[in-house]
C-alpha positions in Angstrom: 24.4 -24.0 -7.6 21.9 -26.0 -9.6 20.5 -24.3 -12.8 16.7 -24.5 -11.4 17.6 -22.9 -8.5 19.0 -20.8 -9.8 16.2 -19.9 -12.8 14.0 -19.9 -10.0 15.7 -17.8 -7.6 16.0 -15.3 -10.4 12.5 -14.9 -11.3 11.2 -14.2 -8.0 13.9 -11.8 -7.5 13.0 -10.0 -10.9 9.4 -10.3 -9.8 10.0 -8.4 -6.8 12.1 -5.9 -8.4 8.8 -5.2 -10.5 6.4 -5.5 -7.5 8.5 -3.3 -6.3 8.8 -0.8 -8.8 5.0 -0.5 -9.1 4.6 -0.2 -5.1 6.8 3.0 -6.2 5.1 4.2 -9.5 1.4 4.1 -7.6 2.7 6.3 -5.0 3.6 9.4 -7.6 -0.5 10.9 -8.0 -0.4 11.0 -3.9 -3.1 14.0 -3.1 -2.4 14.9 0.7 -5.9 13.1 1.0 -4.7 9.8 0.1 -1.3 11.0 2.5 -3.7 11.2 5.5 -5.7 8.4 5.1 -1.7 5.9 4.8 -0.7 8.0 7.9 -4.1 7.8 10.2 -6.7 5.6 8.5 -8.3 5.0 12.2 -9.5 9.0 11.9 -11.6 8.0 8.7 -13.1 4.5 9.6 -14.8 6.1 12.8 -17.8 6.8 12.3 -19.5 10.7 12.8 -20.9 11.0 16.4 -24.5 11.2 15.7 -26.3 14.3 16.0 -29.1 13.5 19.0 -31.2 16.2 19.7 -31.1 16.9 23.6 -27.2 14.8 24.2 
């Protein structure tokens, strides 16, 4: 295996062991808030019905 390949191959390896690794440290201060927005982020984009007097 050639020496730039394999320099190469290494650094995008160790780069997505540490884009990895901060995927994973952003997720520890999770308030259930931030839980239900990941799971069902269509139920806060809607916007409120609006409040017509006489619907």
């Amino acid at each position: 295996m050639p020496t730039t390949f394999r320099l190469i191959f290494g650094a995008l390896v160790l780069a997505g062991a540490v884009y990895g690794a901060m995927l994973l440290l952003a997720e520890v201060p999770a308030t259930p808030e931030a839980t239900a927005i990941r799971i069902a982020p269509e139920r806060f984009l809607t916007p409120e019905p609006a409040n017509v007097p006489g619907s």
